[in-house]
Structures are given as C-alpha cells and as structure tokens.
Biopython code that builds the backbone (N, CA, C, O; Angstrom):
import numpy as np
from Bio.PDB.StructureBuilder import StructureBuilder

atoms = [
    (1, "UNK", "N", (-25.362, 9.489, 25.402)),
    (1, "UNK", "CA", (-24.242, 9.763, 24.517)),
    (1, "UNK", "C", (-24.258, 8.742, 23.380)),
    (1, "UNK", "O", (-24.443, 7.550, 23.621)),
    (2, "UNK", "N", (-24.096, 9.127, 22.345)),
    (2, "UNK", "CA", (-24.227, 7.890, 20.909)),
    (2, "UNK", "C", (-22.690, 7.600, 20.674)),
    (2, "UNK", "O", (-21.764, 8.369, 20.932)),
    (3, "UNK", "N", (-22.594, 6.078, 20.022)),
    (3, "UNK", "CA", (-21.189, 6.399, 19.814)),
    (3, "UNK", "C", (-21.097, 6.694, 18.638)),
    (3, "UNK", "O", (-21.872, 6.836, 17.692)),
    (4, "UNK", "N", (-19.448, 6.811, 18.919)),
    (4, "UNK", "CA", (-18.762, 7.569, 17.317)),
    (4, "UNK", "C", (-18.340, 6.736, 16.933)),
    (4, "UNK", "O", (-17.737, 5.824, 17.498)),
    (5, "UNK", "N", (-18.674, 6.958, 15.506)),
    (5, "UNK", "CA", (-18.272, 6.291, 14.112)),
    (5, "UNK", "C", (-16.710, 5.915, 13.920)),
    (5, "UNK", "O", (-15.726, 6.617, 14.156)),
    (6, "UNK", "N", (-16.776, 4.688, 13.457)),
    (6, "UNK", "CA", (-14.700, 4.452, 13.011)),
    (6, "UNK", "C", (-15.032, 5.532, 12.440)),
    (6, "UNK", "O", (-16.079, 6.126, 12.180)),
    (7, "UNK", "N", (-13.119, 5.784, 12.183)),
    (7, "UNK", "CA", (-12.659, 7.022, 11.533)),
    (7, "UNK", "C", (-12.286, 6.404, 11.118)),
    (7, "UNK", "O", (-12.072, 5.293, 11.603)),
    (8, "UNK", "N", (-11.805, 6.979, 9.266)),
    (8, "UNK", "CA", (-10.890, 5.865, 8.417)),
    (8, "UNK", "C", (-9.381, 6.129, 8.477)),
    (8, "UNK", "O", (-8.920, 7.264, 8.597)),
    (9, "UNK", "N", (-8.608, 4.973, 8.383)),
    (9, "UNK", "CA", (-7.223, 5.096, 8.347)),
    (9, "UNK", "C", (-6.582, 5.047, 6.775)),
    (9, "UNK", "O", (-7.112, 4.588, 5.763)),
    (10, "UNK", "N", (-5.812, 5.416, 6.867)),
    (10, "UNK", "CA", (-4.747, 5.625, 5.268)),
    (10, "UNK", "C", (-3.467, 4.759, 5.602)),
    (10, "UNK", "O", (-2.650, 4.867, 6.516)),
    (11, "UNK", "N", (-3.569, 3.861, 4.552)),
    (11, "UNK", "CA", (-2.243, 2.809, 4.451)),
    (11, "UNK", "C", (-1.055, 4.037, 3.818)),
    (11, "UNK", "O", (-1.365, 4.666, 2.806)),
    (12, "UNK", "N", (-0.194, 4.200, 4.261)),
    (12, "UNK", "CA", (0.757, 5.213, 3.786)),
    (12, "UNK", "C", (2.074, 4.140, 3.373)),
    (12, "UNK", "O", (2.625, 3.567, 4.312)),
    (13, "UNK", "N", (2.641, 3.841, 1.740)),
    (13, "UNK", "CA", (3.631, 3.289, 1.837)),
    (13, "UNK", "C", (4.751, 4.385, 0.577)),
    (13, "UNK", "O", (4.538, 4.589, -0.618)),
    (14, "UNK", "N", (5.995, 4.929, 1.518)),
    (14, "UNK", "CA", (6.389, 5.351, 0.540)),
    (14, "UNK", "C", (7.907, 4.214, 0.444)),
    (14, "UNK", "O", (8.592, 3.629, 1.283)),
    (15, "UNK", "N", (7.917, 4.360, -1.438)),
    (15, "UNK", "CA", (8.955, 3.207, -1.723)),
    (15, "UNK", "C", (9.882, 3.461, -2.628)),
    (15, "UNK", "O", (9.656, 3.740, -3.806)),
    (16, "UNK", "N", (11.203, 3.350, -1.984)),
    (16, "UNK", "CA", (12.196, 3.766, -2.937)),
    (16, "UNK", "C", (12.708, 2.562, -3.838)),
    (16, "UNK", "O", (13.370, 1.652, -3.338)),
    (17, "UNK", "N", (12.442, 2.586, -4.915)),
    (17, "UNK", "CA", (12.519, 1.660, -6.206)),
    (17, "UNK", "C", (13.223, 1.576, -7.159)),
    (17, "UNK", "O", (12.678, 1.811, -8.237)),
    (18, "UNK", "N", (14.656, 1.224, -7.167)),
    (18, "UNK", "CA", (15.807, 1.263, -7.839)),
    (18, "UNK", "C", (15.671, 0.731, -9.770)),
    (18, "UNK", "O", (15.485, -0.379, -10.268)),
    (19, "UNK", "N", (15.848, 1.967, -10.346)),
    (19, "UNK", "CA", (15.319, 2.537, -12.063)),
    (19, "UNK", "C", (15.387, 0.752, -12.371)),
    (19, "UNK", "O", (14.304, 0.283, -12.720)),
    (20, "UNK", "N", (16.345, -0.064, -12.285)),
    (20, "UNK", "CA", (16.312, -1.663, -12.980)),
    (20, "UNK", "C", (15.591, -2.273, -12.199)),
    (20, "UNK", "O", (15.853, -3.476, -12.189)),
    (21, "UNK", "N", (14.658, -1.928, -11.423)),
    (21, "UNK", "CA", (13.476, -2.937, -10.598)),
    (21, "UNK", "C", (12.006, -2.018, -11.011)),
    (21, "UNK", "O", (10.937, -2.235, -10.442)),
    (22, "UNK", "N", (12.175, -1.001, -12.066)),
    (22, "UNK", "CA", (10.886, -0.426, -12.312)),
    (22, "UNK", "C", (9.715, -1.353, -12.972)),
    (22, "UNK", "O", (8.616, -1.319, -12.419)),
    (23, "UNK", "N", (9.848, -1.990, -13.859)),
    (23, "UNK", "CA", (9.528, -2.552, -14.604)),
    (23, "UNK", "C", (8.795, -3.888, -13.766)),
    (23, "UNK", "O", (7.611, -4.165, -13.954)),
    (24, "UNK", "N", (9.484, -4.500, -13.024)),
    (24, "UNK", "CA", (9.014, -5.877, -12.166)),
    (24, "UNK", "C", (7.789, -5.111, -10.905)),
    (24, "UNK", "O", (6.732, -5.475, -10.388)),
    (25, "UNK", "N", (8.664, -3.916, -10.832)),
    (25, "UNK", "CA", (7.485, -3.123, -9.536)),
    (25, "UNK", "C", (6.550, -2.534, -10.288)),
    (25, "UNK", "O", (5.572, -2.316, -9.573)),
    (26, "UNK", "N", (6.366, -2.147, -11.454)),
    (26, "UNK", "CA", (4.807, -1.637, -11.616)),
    (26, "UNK", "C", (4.258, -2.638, -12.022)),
    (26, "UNK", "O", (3.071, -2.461, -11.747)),
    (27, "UNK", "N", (4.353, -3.470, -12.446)),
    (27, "UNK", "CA", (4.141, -5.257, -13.218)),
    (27, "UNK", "C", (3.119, -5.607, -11.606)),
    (27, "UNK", "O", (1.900, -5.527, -11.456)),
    (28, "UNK", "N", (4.270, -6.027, -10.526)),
    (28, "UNK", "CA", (3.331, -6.734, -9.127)),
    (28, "UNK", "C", (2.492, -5.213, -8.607)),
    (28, "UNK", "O", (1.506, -5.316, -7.877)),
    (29, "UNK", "N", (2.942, -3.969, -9.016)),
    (29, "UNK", "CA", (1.491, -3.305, -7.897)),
    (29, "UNK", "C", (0.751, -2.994, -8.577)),
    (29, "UNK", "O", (-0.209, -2.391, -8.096)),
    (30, "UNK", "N", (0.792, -3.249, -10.165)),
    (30, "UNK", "CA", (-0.764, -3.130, -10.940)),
    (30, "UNK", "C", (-1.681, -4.450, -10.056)),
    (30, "UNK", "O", (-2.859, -4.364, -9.710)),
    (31, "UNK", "N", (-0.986, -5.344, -9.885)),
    (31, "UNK", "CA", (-1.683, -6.978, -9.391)),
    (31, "UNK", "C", (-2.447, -6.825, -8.637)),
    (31, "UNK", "O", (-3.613, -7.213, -8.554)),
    (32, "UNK", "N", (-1.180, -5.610, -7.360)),
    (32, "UNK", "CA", (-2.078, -5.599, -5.914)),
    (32, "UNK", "C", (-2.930, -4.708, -6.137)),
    (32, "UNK", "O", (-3.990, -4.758, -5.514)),
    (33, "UNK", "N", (-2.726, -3.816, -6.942)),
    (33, "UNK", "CA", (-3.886, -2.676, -7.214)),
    (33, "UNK", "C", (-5.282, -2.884, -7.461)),
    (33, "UNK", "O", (-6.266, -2.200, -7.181)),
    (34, "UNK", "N", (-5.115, -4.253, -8.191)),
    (34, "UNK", "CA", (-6.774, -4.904, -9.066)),
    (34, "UNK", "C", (-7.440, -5.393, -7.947)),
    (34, "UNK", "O", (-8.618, -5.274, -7.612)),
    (35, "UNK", "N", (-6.348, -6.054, -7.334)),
    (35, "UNK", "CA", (-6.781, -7.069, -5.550)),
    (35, "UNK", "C", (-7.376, -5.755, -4.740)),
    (35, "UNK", "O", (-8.592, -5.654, -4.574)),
    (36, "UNK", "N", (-6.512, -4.812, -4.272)),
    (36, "UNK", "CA", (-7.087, -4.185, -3.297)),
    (36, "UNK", "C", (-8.721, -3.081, -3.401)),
    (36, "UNK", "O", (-9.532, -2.579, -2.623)),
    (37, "UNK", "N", (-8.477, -3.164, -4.839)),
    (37, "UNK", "CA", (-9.795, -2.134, -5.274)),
    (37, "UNK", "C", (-11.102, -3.221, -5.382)),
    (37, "UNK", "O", (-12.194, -2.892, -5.844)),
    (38, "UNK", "N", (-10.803, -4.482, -4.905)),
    (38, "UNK", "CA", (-12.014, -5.236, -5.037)),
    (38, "UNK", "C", (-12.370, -5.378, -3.132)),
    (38, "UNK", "O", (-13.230, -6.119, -2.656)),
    (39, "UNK", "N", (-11.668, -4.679, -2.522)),
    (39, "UNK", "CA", (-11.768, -5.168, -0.831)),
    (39, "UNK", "C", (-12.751, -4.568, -0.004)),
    (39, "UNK", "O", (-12.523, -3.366, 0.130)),
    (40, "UNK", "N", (-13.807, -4.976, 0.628)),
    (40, "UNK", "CA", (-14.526, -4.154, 0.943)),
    (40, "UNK", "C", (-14.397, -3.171, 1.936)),
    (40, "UNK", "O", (-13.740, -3.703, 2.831)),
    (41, "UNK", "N", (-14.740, -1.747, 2.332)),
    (41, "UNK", "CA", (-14.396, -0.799, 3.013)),
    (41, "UNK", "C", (-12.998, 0.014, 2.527)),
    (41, "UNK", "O", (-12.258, 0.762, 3.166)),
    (42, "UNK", "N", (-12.950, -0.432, 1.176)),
    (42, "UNK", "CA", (-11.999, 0.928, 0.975)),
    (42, "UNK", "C", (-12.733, 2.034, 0.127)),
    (42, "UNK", "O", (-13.740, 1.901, -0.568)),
    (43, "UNK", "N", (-11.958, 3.186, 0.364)),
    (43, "UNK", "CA", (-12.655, 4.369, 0.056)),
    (43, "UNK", "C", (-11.643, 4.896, -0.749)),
    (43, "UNK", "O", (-12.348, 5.277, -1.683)),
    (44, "UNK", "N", (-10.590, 5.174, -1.045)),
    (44, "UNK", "CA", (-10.136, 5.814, -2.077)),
    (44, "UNK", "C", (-8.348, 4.519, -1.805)),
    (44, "UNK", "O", (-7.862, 3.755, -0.971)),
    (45, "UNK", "N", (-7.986, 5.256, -3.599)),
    (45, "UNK", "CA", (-6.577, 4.447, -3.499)),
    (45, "UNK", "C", (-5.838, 5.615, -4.662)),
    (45, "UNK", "O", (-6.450, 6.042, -5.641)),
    (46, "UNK", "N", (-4.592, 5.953, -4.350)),
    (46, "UNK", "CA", (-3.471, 6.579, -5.320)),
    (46, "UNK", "C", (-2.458, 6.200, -4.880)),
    (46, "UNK", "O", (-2.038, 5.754, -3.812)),
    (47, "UNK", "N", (-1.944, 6.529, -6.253)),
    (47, "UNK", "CA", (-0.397, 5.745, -6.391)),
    (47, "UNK", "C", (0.151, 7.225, -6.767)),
    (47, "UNK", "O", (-0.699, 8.001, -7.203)),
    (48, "UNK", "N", (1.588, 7.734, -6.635)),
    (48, "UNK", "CA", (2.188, 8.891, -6.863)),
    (48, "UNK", "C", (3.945, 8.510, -7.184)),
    (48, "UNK", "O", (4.606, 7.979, -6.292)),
    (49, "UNK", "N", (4.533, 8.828, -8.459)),
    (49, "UNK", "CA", (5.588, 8.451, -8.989)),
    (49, "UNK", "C", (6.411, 9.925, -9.057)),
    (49, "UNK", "O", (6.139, 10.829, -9.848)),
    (50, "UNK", "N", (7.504, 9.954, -8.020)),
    (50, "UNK", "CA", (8.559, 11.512, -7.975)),
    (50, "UNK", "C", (8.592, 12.225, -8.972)),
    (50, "UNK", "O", (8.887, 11.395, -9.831)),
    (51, "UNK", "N", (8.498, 13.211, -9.500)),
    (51, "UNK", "CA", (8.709, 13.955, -10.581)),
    (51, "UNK", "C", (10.294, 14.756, -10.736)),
    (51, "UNK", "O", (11.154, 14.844, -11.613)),
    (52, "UNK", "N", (10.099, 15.257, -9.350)),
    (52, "UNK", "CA", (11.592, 16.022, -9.147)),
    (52, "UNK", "C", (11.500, 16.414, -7.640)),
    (52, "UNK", "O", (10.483, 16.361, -6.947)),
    (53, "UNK", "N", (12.852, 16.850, -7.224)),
    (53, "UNK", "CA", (13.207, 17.137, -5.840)),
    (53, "UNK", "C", (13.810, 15.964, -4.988)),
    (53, "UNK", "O", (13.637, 14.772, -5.239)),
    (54, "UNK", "N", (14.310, 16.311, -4.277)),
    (54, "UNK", "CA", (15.472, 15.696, -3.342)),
    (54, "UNK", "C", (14.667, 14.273, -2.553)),
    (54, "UNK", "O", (13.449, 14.375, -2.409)),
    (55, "UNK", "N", (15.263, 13.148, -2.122)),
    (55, "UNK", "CA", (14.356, 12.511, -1.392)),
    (55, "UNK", "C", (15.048, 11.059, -1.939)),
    (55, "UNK", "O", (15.738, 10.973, -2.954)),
    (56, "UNK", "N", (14.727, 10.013, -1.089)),
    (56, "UNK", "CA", (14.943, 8.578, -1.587)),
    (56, "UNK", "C", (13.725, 7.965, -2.194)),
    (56, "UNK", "O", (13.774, 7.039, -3.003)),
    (57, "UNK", "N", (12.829, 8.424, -1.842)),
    (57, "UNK", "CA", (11.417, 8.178, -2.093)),
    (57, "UNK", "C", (10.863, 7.982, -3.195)),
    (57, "UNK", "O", (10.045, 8.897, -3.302)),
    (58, "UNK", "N", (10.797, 7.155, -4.342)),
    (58, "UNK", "CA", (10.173, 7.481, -5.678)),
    (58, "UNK", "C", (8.775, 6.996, -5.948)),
    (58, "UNK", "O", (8.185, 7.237, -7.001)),
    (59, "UNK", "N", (8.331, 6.388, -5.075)),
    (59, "UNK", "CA", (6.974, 6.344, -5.142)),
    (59, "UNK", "C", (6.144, 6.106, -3.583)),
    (59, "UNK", "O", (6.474, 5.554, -2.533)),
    (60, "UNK", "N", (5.016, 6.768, -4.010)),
    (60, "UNK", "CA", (3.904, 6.803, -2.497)),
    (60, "UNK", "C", (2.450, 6.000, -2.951)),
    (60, "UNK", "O", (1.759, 6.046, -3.968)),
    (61, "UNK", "N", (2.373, 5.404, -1.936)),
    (61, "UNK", "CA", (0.865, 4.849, -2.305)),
    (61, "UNK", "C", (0.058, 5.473, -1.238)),
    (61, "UNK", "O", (0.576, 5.726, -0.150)),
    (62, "UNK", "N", (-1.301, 5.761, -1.512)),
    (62, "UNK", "CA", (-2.310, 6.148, 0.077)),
    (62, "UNK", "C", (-2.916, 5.450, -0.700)),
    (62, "UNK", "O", (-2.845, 5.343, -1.924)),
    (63, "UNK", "N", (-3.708, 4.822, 0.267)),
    (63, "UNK", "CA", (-4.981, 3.640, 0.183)),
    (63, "UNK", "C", (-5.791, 3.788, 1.220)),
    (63, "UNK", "O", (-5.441, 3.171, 2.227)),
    (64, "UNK", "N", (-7.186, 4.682, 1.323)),
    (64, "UNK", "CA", (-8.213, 5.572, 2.664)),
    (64, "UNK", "C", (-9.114, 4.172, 2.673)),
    (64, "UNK", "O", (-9.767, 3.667, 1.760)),
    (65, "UNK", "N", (-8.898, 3.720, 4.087)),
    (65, "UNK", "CA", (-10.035, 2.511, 4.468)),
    (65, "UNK", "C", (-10.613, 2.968, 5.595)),
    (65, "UNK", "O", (-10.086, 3.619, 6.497)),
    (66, "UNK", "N", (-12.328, 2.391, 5.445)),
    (66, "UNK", "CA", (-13.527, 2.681, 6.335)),
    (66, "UNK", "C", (-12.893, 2.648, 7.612)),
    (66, "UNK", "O", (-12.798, 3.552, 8.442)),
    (67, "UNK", "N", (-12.426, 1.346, 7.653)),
    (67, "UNK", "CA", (-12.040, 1.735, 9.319)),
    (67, "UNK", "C", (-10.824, 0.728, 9.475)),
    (67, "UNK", "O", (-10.326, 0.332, 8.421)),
    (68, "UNK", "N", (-10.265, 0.247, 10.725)),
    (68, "UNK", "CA", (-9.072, -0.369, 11.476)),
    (68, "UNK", "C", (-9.183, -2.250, 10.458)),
    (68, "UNK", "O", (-8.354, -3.007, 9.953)),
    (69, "UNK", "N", (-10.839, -2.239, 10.642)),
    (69, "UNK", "CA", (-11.005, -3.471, 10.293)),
    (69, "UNK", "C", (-11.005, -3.734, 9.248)),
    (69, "UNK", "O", (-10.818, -4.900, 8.902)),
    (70, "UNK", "N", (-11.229, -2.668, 8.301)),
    (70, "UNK", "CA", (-11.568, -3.095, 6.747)),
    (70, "UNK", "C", (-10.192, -3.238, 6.835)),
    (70, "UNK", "O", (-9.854, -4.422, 6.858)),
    (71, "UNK", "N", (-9.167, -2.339, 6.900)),
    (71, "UNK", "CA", (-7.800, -2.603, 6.255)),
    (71, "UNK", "C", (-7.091, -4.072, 6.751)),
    (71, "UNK", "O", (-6.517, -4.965, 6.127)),
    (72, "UNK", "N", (-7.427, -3.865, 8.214)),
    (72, "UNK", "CA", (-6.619, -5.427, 8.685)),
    (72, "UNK", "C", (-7.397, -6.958, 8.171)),
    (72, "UNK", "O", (-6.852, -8.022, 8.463)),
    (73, "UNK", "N", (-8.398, -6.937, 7.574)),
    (73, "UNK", "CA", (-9.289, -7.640, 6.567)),
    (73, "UNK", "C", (-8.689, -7.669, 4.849)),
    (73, "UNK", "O", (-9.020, -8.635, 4.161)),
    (74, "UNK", "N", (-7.929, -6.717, 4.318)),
    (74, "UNK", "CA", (-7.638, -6.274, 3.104)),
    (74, "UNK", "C", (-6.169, -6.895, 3.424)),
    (74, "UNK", "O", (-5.616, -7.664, 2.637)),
    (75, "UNK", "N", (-5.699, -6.561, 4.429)),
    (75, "UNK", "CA", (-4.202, -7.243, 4.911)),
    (75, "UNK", "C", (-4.107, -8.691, 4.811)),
    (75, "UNK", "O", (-3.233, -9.351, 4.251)),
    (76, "UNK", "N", (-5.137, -9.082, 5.436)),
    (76, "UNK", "CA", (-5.210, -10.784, 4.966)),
    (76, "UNK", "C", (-5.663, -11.521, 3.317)),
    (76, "UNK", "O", (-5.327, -12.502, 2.654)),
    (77, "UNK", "N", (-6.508, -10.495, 3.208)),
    (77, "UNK", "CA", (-6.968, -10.888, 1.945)),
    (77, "UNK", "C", (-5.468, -11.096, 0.508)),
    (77, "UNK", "O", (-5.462, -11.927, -0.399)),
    (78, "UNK", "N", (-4.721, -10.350, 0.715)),
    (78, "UNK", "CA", (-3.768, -9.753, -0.119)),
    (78, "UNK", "C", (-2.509, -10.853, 0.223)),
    (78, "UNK", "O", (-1.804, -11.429, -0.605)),
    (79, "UNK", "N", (-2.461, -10.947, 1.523)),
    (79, "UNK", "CA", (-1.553, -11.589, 1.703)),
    (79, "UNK", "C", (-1.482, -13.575, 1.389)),
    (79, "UNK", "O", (-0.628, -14.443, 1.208)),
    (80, "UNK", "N", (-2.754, -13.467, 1.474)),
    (80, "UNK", "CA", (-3.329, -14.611, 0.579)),
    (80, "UNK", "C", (-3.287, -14.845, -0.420)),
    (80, "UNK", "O", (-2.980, -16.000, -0.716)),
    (81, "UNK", "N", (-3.589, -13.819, -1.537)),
    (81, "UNK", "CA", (-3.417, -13.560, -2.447)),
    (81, "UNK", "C", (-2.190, -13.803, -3.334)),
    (81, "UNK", "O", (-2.017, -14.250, -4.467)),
    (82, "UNK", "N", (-1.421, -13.332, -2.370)),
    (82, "UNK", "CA", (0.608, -13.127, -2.786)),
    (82, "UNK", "C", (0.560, -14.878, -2.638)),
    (82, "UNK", "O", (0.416, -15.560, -3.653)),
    (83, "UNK", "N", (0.684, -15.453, -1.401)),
    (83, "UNK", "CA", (1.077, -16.528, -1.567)),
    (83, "UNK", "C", (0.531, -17.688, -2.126)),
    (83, "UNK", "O", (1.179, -18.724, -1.974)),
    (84, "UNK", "N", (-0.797, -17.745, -2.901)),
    (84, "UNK", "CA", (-1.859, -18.724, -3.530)),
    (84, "UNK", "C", (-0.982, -18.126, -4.947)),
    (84, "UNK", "O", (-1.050, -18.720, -6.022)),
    (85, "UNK", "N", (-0.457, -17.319, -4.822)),
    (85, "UNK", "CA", (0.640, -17.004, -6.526)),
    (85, "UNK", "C", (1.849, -17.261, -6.453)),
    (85, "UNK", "O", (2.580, -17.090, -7.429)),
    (86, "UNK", "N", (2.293, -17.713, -5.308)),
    (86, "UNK", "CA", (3.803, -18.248, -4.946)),
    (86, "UNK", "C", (4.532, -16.953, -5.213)),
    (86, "UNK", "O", (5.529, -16.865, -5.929)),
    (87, "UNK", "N", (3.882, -15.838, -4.502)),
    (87, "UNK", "CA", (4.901, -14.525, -4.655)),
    (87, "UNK", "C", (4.970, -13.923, -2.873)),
    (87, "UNK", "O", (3.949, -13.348, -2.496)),
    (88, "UNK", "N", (6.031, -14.047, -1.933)),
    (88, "UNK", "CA", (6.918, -14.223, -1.344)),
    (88, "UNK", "C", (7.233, -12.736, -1.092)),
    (88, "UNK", "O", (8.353, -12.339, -1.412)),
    (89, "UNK", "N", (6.430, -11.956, -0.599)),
    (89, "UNK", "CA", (6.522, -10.297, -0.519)),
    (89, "UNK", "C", (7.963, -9.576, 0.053)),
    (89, "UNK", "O", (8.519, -8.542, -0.318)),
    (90, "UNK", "N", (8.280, -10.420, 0.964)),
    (90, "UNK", "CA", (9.802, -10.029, 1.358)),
    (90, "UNK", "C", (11.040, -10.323, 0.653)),
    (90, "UNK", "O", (12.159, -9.815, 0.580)),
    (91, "UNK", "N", (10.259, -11.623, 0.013)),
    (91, "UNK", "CA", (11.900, -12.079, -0.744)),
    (91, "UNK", "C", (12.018, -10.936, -2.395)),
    (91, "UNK", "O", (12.953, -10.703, -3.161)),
    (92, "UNK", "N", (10.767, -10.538, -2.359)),
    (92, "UNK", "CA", (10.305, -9.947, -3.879)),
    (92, "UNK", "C", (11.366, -8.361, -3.924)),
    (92, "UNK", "O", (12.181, -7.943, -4.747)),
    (93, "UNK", "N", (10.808, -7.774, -2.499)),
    (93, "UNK", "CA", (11.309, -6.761, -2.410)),
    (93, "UNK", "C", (12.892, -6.413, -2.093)),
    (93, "UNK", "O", (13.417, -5.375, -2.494)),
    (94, "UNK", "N", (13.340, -7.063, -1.595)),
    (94, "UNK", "CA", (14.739, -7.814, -1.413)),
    (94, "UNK", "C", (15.720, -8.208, -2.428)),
    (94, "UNK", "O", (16.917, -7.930, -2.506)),
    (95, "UNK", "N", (14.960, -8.921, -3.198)),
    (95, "UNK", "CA", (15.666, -9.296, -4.513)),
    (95, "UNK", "C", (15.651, -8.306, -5.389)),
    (95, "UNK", "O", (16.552, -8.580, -6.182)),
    (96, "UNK", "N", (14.774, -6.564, -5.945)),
    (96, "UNK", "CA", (14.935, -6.236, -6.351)),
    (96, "UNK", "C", (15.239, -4.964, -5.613)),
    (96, "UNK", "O", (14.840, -3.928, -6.145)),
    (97, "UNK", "N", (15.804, -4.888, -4.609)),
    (97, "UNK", "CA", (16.544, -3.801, -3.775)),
    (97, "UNK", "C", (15.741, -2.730, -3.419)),
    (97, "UNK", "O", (15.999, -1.535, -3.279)),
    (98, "UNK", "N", (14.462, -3.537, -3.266)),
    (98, "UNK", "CA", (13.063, -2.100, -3.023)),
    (98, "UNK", "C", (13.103, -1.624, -1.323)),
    (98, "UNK", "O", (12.804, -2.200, -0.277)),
    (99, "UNK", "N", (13.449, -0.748, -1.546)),
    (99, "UNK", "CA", (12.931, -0.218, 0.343)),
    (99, "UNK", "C", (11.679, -0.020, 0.439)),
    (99, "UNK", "O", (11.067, 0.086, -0.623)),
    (100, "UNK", "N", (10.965, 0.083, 1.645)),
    (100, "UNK", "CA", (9.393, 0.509, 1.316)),
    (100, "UNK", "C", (9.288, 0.872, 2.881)),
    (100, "UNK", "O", (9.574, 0.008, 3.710)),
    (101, "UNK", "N", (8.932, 1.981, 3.224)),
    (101, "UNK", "CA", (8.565, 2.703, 4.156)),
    (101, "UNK", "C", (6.679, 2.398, 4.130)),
    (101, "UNK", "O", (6.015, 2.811, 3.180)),
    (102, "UNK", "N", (6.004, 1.609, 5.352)),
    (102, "UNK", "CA", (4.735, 1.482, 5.834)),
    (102, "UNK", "C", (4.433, 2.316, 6.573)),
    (102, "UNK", "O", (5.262, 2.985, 7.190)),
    (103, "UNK", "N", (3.247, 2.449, 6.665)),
    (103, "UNK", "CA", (2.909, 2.780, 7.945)),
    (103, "UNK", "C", (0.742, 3.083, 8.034)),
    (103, "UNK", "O", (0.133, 3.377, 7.005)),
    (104, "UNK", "N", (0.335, 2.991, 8.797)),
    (104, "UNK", "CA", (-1.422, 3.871, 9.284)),
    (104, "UNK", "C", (-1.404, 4.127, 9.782)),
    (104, "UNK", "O", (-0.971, 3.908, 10.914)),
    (105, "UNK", "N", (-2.263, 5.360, 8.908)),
    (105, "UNK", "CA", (-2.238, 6.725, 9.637)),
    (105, "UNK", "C", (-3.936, 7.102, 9.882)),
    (105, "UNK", "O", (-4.856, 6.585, 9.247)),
    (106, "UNK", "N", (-4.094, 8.251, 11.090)),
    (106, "UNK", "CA", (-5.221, 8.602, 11.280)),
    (106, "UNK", "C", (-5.006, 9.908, 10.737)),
    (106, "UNK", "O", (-4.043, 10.182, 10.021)),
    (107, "UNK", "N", (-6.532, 11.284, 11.312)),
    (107, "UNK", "CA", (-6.150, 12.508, 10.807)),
    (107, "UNK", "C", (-5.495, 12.848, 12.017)),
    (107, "UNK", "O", (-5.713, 12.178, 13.027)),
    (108, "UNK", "N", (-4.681, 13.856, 12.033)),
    (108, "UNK", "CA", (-3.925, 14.938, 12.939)),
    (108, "UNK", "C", (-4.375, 16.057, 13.474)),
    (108, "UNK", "O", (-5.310, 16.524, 12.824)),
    (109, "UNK", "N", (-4.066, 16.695, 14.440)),
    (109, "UNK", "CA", (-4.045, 17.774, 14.354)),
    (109, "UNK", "C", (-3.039, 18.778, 15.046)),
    (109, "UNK", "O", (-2.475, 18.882, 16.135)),
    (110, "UNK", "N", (-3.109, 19.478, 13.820)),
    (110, "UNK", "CA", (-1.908, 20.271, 14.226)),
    (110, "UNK", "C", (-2.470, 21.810, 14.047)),
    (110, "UNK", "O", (-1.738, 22.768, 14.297)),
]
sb = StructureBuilder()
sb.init_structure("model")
sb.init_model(0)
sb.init_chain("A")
sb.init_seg("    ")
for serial, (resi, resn, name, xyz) in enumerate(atoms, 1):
    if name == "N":
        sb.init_residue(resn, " ", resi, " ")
    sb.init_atom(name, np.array(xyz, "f"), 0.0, 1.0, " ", f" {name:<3s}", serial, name[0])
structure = sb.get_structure()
C-alpha cells in the first residue's frame, strides 16, 4: 500500500469590519498579504469584499496550503512578523471593533 499524499487545507477567515476601521484594515492585510505570498507551501490566496446581501460578514479571505505543516509554519512565520513590527494582532482587532471568524478547512463531502 503507498501512502497518501497531505491534502491541502484552506485558512478560511471571514471578517466583519466596521466602514471607520476600513481604511486601517486594508492598510495591515495588504502587509499580511505580501508576508503570506512569500511562505512556502502555499498554493493559492483571495481576498473577497461583500457586494450585497444580508450577513455580518464583509470580508472573506481563503488562503489553499500544501498541507497541515506549511500553514502551521506560515502561522509562525506571520506571527513573528506582527510582533518584530510591534503590531499586537488582538489588541489591533479590538481596537478597531473587527470580528473575524477563523477557521481550517479540509474538502467535504457531501
């Protein structure tokens, strides 16, 4: 029997971002955006801003990594990152009233 290949996981963050914190939030996730597209084992990244329809939700990020490790590798990297800039990820989001729904995900089936 051979083994099987990681499967890649998707960082899923959707974030509700109050209209007077727009400006400071696309400012820090252009930052993390430049950081995370340099990490190795990622495979794709989008960002998605509400257009219309019901929801708290105004923005989604998916970020598709090789496998469990690349991302929990990209997790440290970033988080390094934040604080070698004296930027404080909880107090950031907090102070400008950002909710942010996380989560990784595999595929499904349904």
């Amino acid at each position: 029997m051979s083994e099987l290949s990681p499967s890649p996981v998707y960082r899923i963050a959707s974030l509700a971002v109050p209209e007077a914190a727009r400006d400071a939030f696309v400012e820090r996730a252009a930052i993390v955006k430049r950081l995370v597209q340099q990490q190795p084992g990622l495979i794709a990244q989008h960002a998605y801003e509400q257009q219309s329809g019901p929801g708290r939700f105004n923005y989604v990020t998916i970020a598709t990594w090789a496998d469990q490790t690349a991302l929990d590798a990209a997790d440290l990297a970033i988080a390094a990152a934040a604080a070698a800039d004296g930027v404080d990820r909880a107090a950031f989001t907090a102070a400008h009233g950002i909710v942010a729904e996380i989560g990784t995900f595999g595929p499904a089936v349904i």
